[in-house]
C-alpha positions in Angstrom: 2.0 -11.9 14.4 0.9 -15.0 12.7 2.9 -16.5 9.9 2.1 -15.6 6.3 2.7 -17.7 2.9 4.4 -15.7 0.5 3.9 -15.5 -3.2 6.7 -16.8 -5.7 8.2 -13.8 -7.1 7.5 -12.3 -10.8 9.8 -13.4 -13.8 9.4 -11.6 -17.4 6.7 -12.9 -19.5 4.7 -14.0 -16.7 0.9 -13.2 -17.1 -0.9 -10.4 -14.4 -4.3 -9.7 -13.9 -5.5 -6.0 -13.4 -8.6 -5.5 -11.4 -11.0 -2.9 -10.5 -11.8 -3.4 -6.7 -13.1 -0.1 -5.6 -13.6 2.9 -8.0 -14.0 1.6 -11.6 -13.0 4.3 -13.4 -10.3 2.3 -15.6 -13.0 1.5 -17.8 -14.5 4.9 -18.1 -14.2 6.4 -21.8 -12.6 9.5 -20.1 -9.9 7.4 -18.7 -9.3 4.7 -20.6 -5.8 6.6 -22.2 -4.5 6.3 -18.7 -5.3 2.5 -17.9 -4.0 1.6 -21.3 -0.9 4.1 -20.7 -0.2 2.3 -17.5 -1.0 -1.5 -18.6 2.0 -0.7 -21.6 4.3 0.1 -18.9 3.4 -3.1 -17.1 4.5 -4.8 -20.8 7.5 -2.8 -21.9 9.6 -2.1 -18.5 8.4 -5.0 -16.8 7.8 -7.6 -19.5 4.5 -8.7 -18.2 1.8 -10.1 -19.9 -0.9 -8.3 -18.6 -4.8 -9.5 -18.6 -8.4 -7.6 -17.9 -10.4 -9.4 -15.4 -14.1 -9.5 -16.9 -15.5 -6.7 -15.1 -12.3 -4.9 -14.6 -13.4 -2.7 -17.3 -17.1 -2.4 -16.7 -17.0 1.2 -15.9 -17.5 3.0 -12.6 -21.7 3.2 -12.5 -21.1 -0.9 -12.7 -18.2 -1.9 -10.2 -20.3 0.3 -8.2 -23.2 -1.3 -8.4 -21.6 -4.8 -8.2 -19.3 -5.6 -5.5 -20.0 -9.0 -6.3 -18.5 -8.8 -9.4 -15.3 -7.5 -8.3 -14.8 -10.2 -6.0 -15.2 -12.6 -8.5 -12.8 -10.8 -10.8 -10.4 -11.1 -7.4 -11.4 -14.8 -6.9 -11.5 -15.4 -10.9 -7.4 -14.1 -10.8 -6.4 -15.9 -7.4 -7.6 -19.3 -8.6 -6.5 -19.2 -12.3 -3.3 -21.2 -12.1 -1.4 -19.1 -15.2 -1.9 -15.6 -13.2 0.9 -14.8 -11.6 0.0 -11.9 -10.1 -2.9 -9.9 -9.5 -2.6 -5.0 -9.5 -5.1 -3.1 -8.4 -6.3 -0.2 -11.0 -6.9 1.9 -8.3 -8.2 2.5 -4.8 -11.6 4.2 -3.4 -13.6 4.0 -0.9 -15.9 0.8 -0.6 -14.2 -2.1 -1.4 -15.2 -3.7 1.8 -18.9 -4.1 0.0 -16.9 -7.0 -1.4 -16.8 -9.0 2.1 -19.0 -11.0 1.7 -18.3 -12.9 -0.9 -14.9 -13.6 -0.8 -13.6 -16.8 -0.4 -10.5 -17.0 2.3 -9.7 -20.4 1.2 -9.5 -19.7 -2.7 -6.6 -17.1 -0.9 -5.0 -19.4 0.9 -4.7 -21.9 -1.6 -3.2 -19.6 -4.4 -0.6 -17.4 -2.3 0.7 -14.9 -5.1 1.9 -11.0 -6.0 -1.4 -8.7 -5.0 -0.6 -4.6 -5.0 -2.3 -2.0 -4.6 -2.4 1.0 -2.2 -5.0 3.4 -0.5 -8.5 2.0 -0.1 -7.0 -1.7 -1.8 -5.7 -2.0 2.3 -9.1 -3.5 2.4 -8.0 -6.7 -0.1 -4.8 -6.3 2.0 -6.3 -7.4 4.4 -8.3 -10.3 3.1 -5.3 -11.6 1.8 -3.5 -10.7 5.3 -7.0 -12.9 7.1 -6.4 -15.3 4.5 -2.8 -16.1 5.4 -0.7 -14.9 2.8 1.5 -12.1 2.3 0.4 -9.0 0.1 2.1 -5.9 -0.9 1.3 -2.1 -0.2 2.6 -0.5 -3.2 2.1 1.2 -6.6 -0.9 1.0 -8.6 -1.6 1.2 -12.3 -3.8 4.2 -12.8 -1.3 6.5 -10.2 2.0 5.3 -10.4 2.0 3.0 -13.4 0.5 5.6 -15.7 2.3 8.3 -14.5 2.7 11.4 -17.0 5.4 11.2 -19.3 7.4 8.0 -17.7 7.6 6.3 -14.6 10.1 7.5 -11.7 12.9 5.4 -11.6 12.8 5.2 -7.5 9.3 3.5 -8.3 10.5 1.0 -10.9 13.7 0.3 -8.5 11.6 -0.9 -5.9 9.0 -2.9 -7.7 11.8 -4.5 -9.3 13.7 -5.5 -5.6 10.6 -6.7 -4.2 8.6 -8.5 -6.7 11.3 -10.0 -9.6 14.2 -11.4 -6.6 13.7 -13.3 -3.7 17.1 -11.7 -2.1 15.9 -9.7 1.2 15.3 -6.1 0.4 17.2 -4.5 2.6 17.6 -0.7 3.2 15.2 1.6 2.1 16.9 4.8 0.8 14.6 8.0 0.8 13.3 9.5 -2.3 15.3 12.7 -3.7 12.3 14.0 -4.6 8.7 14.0 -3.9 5.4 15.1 -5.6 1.8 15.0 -5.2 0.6 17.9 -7.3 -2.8 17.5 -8.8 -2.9 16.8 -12.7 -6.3 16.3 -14.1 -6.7 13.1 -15.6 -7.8 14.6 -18.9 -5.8 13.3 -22.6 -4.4 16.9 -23.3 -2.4 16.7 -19.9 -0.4 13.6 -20.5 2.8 14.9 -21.5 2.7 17.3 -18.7 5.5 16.3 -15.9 4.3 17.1 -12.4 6.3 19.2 -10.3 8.6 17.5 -8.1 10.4 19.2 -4.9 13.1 18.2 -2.6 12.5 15.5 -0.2 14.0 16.3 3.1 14.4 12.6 3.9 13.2 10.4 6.8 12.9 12.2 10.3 12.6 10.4 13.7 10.5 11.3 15.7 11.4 9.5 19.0 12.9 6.3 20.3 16.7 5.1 20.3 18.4 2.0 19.5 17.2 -0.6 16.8 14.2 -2.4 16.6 12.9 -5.5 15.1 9.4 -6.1 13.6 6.9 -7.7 11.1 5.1 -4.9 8.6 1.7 -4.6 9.2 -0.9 -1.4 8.6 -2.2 0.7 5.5 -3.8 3.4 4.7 -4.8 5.7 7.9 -8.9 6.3 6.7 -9.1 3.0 5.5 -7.6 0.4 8.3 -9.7 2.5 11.1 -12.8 2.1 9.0 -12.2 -1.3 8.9 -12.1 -1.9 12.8 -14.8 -4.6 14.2 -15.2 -6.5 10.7 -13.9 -10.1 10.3 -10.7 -8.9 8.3 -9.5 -6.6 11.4 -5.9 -7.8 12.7 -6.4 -9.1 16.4 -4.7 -7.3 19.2 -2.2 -10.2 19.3 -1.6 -9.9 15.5 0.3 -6.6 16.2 2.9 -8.5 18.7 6.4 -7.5 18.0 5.1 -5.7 14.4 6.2 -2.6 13.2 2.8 -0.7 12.6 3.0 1.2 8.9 0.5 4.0 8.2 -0.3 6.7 5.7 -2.8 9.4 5.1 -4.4 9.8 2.0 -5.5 12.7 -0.8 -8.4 13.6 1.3 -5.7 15.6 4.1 -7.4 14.1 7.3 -7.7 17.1 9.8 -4.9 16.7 12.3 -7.4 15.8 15.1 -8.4 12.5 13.2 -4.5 11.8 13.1 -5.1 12.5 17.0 -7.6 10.6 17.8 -6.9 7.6 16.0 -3.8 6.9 17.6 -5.3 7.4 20.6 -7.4 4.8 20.0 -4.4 2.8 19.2 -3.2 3.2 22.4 -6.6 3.0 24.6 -7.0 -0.8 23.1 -3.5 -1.8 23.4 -2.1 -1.6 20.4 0.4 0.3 21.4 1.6 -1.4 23.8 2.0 -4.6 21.5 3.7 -3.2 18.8 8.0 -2.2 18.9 7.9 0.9 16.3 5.5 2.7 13.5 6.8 4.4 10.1 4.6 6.8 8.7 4.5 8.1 5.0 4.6 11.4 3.6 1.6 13.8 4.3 -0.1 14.2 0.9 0.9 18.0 -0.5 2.9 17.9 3.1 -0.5 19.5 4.7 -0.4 19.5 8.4 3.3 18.0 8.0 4.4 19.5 11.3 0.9 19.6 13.1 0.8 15.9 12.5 4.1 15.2 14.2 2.8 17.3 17.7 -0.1 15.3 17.5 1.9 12.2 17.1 3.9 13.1 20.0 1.7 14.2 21.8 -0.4 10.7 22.0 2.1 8.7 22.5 3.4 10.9 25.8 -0.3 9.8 26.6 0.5 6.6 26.9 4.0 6.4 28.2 5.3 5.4 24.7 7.5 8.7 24.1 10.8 5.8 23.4 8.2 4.0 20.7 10.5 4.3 17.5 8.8 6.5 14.9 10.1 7.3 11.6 8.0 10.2 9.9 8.5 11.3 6.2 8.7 7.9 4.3 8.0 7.3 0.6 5.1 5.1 0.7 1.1 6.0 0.3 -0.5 9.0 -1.3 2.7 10.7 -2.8 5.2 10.0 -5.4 7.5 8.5 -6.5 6.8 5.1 -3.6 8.5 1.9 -2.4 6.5 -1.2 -1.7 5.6 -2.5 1.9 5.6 -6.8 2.0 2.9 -7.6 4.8 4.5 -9.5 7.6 8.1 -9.1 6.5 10.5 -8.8 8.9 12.0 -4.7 9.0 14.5 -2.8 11.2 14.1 0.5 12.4 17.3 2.1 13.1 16.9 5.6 15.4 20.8 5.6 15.5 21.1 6.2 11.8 18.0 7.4 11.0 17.2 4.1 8.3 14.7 1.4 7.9 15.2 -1.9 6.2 13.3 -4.9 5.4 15.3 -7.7 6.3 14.1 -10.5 4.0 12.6 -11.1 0.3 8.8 -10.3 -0.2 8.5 -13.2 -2.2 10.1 -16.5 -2.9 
């Protein structure tokens, strides 16, 4: 895997920009509570000064209807030199509209913090193209804005990977877990979701430890985006540990199936030491996911391939935050995962 620039790392009172890359509902009248719910947190448990891009608010009819706007909003935030770091509002479904006209060396040029999670992989990846590191984690209409206050497991791990430049280190499961379906509407705000139990991280196969650099995103979204520009190359997934997640939309278990498999038939498997996968959204086809998992990689002769299944990143709550290209350990002896080094400098 190439190398990747990373960004300097978040200190209170810096500015961040919030953008609407995808679905713009943020600046819907129906909605609006929850952006400015989530942009407060941002300012009172992080200390951030937050900004609006100048279409990050435009509504969801226009970021629609203007992928060119949203990527000047993205190229607006990387180049302005008091932005510290740039959140995605949320994800989608058609960010890549904004291809082509992003600017890779505007990127380049101004490594610093971009998260955001689900369909945001796309920007991910232009960031990823562009050489810098990126990071697959909360964004503020889900996890900033969440009902009554934020989880503490998500706070905990925005606050180890963006505000220190100390490596990581281990990942601890979640406690607890939830993806139950509140209706955005005003009246439900001081509703808590339900949480459950989380029954922790579970290995799948493979023995040993192993060594890697993060790459991945979200399941629909990264396989959408084989054949364009942004797509790793097979020899970016050397010696990574391949990261994945499924998201609110429950993929039936064959698409689980067959995109592995598609893994595998163009050598990605064979390039890559070990894959974590995040929790199933709801846990839907939890255990028909893993035989299909299996299964594919018996397939291929990759039944040792270390696979940790269960992890707190994606479409559920509460989530940790994945740094592209840092270096991470899975452990099959223990059951653990780490990442060995800071996200940021």
């Amino acid at each position: 895997m190439k190398k990747l620039k990373k960004p300097n790392k978040l200190n209170r009172d810096d500015k961040v920009a919030l953008v609407s890359l995808s679905w713009g509902g943020a600046g819907d009248e129906d909605i609006l509570w929850r952006y400015k719910q989530g942009k407060e947190r941002l300012e009172n448990i992080f200390g951030l000064e937050v900004v609006e891009m100048e279409h990050t608010l435009a509504g969801t009819e226009y970021v629609y209807n203007h992928p060119e706007k949203r990527a000047e909003d993205l190229m607006n935030a990387f180049q302005d030199k008091s932005i510290k770091g740039i959140i995605a509002c949320i994800g989608g479904i058609e960010s890549i509209r904004m291809l082509p006209f992003i600017n890779f060396d505007i990127i380049n040029q101004n490594p610093k913090v971009f998260m955001g999670y689900s369909d945001t992989t796309t920007t991910h990846l232009f960031c990823y193209k562009a050489g810098i590191s990126s990071i697959y984690g909360p964004t503020l209409l889900v996890d900033f804005a969440e009902n009554i206050s934020m989880h503490p497991y998500t706070i905990e791990h925005i606050e180890k990977t963006l505000f220190t430049n100390k490596p990581i280190g281990q990942i601890m499961a979640a406690s607890e877990w939830t993806s139950e379906y509140l209706p955005w509407l005003e009246e439900n705000k001081s509703r808590q979701r339900k949480y459950n139990q989380n029954a922790g991280y579970e290995l799948l196969q493979g023995e040993g430890i192993v060594k890697g650099r993060l790459l991945g995103g979200c399941m629909e979204v990264f396989d959408m985006l084989r054949g364009t520009e942004i797509f790793p190359t097979l020899e970016d997934f050397d010696g990574s540990i391949l990261f994945l997640e499924t998201s609110e939309e429950k993929p039936p278990v064959w698409f689980v199936e067959s995109g592995l498999r598609n893994y595998g038939i163009t050598g990605v498997l064979d390039r890559i030491v070990g894959i974590i996968l995040g929790k199933p959204q709801d846990e839907e086809n939890y255990d028909e996911y893993k035989k299909a998992i299996q299964k594919v990689m018996k397939e291929f002769g990759k039944e040792d391939l270390p696979i940790i299944f269960n992890m707190n990143f994606g479409h559920t709550e509460p989530k940790i935050c994945i740094p592209y290209g840092a270096l991470a350990e899975i452990n099959c002896n223990n059951v653990t995962f780490s990442i060995l080094e800071s996200a940021v400098i």
